[in-house]
C-alpha positions in Angstrom: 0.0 0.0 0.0 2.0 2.6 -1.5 -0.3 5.8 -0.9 -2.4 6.7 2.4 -4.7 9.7 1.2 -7.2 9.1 3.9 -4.4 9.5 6.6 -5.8 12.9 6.6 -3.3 14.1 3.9 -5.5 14.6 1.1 -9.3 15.4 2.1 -12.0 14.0 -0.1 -14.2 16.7 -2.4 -11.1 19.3 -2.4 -8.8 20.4 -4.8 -6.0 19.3 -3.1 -3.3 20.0 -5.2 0.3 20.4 -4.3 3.9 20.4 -6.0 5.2 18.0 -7.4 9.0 17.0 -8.1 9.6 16.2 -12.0 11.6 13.3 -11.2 8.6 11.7 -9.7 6.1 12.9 -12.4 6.2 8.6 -13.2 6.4 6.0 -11.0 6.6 2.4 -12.5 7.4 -0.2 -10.3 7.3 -4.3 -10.3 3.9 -4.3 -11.6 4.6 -2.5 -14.9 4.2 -5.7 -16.8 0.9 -6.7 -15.4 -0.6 -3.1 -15.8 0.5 -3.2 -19.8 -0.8 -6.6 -20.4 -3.9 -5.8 -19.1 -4.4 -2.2 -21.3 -3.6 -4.3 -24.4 -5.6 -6.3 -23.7 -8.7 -4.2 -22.7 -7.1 -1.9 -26.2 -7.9 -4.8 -28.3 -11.0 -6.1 -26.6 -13.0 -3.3 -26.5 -10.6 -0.1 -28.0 -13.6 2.2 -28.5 -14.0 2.0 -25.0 -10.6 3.1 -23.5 -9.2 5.2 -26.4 -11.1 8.6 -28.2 -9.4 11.5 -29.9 -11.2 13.8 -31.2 -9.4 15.5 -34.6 -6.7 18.1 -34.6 -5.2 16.9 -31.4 -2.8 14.7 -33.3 0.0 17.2 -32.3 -0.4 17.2 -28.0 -0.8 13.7 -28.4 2.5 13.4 -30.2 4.3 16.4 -28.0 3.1 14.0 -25.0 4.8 10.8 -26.9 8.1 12.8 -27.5 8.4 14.0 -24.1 7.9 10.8 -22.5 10.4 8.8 -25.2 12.9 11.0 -23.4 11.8 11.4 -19.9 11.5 7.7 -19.1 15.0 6.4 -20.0 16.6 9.5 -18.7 14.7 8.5 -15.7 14.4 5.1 -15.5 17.4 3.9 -17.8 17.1 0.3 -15.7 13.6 -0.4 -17.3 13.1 1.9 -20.5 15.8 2.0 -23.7 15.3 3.6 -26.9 16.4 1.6 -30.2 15.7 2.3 -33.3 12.1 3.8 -34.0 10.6 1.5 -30.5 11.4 1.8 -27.0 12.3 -1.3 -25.0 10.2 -1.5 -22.0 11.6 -4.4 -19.0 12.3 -6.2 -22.7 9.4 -5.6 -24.5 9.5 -3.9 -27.9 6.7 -1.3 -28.4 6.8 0.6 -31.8 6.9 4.5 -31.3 4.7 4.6 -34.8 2.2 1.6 -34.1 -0.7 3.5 -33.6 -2.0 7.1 -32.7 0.8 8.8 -30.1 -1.4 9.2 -27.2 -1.7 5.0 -27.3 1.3 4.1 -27.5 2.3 6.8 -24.7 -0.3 4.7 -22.7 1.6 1.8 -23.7 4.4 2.8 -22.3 3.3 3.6 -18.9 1.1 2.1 -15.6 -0.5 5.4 -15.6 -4.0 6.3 -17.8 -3.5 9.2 -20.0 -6.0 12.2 -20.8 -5.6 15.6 -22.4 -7.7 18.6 -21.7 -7.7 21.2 -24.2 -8.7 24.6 -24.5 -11.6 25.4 -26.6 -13.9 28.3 -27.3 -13.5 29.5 -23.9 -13.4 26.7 -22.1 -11.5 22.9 -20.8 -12.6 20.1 -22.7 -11.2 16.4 -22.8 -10.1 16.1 -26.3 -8.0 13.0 -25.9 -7.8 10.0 -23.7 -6.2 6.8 -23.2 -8.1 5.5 -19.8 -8.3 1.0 -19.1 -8.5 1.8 -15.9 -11.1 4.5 -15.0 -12.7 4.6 -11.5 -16.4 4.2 -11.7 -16.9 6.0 -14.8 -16.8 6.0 -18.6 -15.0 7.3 -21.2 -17.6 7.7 -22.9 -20.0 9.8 -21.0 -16.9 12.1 -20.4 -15.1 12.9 -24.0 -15.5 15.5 -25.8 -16.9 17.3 -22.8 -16.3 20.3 -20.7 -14.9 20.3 -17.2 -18.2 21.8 -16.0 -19.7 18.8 -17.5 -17.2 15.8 -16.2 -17.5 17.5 -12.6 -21.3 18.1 -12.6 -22.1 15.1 -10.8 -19.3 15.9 -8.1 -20.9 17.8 -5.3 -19.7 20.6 -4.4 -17.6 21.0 -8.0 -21.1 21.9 -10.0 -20.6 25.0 -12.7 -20.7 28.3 -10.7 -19.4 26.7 -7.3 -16.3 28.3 -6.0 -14.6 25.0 -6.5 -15.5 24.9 -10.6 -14.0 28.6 -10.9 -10.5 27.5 -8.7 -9.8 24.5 -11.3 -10.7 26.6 -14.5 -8.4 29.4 -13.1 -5.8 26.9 -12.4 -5.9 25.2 -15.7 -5.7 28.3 -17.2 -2.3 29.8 -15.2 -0.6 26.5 -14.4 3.2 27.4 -16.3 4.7 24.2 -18.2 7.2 24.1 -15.4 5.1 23.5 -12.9 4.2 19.7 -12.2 1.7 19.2 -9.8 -0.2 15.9 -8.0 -3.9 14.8 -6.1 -5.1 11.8 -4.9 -8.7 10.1 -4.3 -9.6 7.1 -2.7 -12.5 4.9 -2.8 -13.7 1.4 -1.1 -15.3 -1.5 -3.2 -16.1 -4.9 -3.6 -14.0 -5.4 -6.6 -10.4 -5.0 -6.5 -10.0 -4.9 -10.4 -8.6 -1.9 -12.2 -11.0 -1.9 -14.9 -14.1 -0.5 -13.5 -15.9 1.4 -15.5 -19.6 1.5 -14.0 -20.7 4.0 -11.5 -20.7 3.3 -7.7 -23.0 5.7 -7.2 -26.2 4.8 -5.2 -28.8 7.1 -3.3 -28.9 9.0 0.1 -31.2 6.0 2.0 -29.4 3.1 0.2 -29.2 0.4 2.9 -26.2 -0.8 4.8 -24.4 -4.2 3.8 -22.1 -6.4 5.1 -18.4 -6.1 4.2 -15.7 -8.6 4.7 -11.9 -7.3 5.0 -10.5 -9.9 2.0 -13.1 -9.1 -0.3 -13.4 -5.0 0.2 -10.9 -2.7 -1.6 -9.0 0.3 -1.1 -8.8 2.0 -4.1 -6.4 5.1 -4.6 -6.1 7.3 -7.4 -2.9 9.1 -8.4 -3.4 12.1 -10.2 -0.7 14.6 -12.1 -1.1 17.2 -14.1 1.0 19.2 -16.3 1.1 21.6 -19.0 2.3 21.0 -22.3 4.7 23.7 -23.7 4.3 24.2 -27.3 0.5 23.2 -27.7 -0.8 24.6 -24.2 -2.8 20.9 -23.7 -3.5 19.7 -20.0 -2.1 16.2 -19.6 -4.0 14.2 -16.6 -1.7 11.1 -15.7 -4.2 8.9 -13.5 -2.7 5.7 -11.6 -3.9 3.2 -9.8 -3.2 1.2 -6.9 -5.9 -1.2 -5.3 -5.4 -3.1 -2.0 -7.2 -5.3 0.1 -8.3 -3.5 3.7 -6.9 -6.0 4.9 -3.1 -5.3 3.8 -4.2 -2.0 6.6 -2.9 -4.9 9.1 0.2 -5.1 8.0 1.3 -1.8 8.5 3.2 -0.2 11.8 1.0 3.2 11.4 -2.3 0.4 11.2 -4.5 1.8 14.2 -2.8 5.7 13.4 -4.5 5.2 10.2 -7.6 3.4 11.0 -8.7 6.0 13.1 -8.3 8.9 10.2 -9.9 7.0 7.9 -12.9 6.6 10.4 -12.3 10.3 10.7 -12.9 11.1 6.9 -15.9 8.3 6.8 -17.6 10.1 9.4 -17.2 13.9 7.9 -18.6 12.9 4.3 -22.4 14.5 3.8 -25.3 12.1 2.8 -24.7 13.7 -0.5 -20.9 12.9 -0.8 -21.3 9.6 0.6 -23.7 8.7 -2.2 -21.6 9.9 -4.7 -18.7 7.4 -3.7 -21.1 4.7 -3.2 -20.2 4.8 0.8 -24.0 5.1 2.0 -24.5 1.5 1.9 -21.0 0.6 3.2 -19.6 2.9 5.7 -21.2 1.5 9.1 -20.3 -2.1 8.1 -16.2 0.0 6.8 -16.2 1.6 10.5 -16.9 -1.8 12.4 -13.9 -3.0 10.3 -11.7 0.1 11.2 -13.0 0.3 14.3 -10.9 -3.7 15.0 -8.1 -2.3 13.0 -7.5 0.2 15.4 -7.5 -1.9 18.2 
């Protein structure tokens, strides 16, 4: 369990972003190989379903492609090596002009890919390579604005104070500025491909959760701004563990107990939106033992 955002570091239904250092823009680690099987395989499977470009944004997809073909073996020189037209990734060749850029910069990494772009006034997601999306759809989001993609996120509705921060970001974040966010969310289903909404309503009733089978699922979140096209690239990773790998850990009861603590402030309306209604009495009982 490599990230902790409900040890109170990252609040739920807030911004929350903070600095990030370029070197760890990327992070791939022993489970690279798993994570690219699996987003080939959901590419070929079902490619409509992870992968949409809209047209003219052939050239932020390729500025993306070209400034990861030099970030990672600059970086990571132990897994990544470019040869001639492919990059070598842990061994594996992968063409650099096998498909559209923005998939075979998703091929590359662990991490789903989306760029935002500014048009007519406002962000839209013009771009995306996303197998792994959490609880949503590629496409019910595409092509749409980031009034739109956040309109079912309370608090993040058009004309909330929260709607005008991100637009205002978006629009002054300087290509030299890399910066990160996290969410997290519980299921029942530890799988990275989830694309149907947990959503449920305000008097959904409780249910019974077991620690092996319940989930904690963290998104990693970067953004950063591309220099010569002015595109917003999203990097989106994630990491799903059992609850019960909380155990394991020295800091276990430290972080049960903020994890009750962020349960307990969601609203009725916030709780819905994660699909928590139903489950957070049953995921306190099991925090509650966890922190002893």
């Amino acid at each position: 369990m490599k990230y902790t955002p409900f040890d109170g570091s990252s609040k739920p239904f807030t911004i929350g972003l903070t600095q990030l250092d370029p070197d760890r823009w990327l992070e791939p680690d022993e489970a690279l190989d798993f994570y690219l099987r699996e987003k080939a395989r959901l590419l070929t499977a079902n490619r409509e379903n992870v992968f949409a470009a809209a047209a003219g944004t052939e050239a932020a997809q390729l500025e993306l492609l070209d400034f990861l073909i030099d970030y990672l073996p600059h970086r990571y020189p132990e897994v990544y090596q470019r040869e001639n037209g492919a990059m070598i990734v842990g061994g594996r060749r992968v063409g650099l002009d096998d498909d559209a850029p923005l998939v075979v910069a998703g091929s590359l990494i662990q991490d789903d890919l989306a760029i935002m772009e500014r048009q007519a006034g406002e962000w839209r997601l013009t771009a995306a390579y996303v197998a792994f999306p959490s609880s949503w759809s590629l496409g019910e989001k595409f092509g749409r604005s980031l009034d739109e993609i956040h309109a079912p996120v309370p608090g993040f509705e058009a004309g909330s104070r929260n709607a005008e921060l991100i637009a205002r970001m978006f629009d002054m974040l300087s290509p030299a500025r890399f910066v990160e966010r996290f969410n997290w969310a519980v299921n029942v289903d530890g799988a990275l491909h989830l694309p149907k909404s947990k959503a449920e309503g305000i008097g959904a009733g409780a249910v019974e959760l077991g620690e092996g089978g319940t989930f904690i699922r963290v998104e990693r979140q970067t953004l950063r701004k591309l220099p010569r096209t002015g595109a917003i690239v999203f990097t989106i990773r994630i990491y799903s563990d059992p609850l019960a790998a909380l155990r394991n850990r020295p800091d276990a009861a430290a972080l049960a107990r903020s994890f009750m603590e962020q349960l307990n402030e969601l609203t009725l309306p916030q709780a819905a939106y994660k699909g928590l209604v139903s489950k957070r009495e049953a995921l306190i009982s099991v925090l509650l033992s966890i922190a002893g």
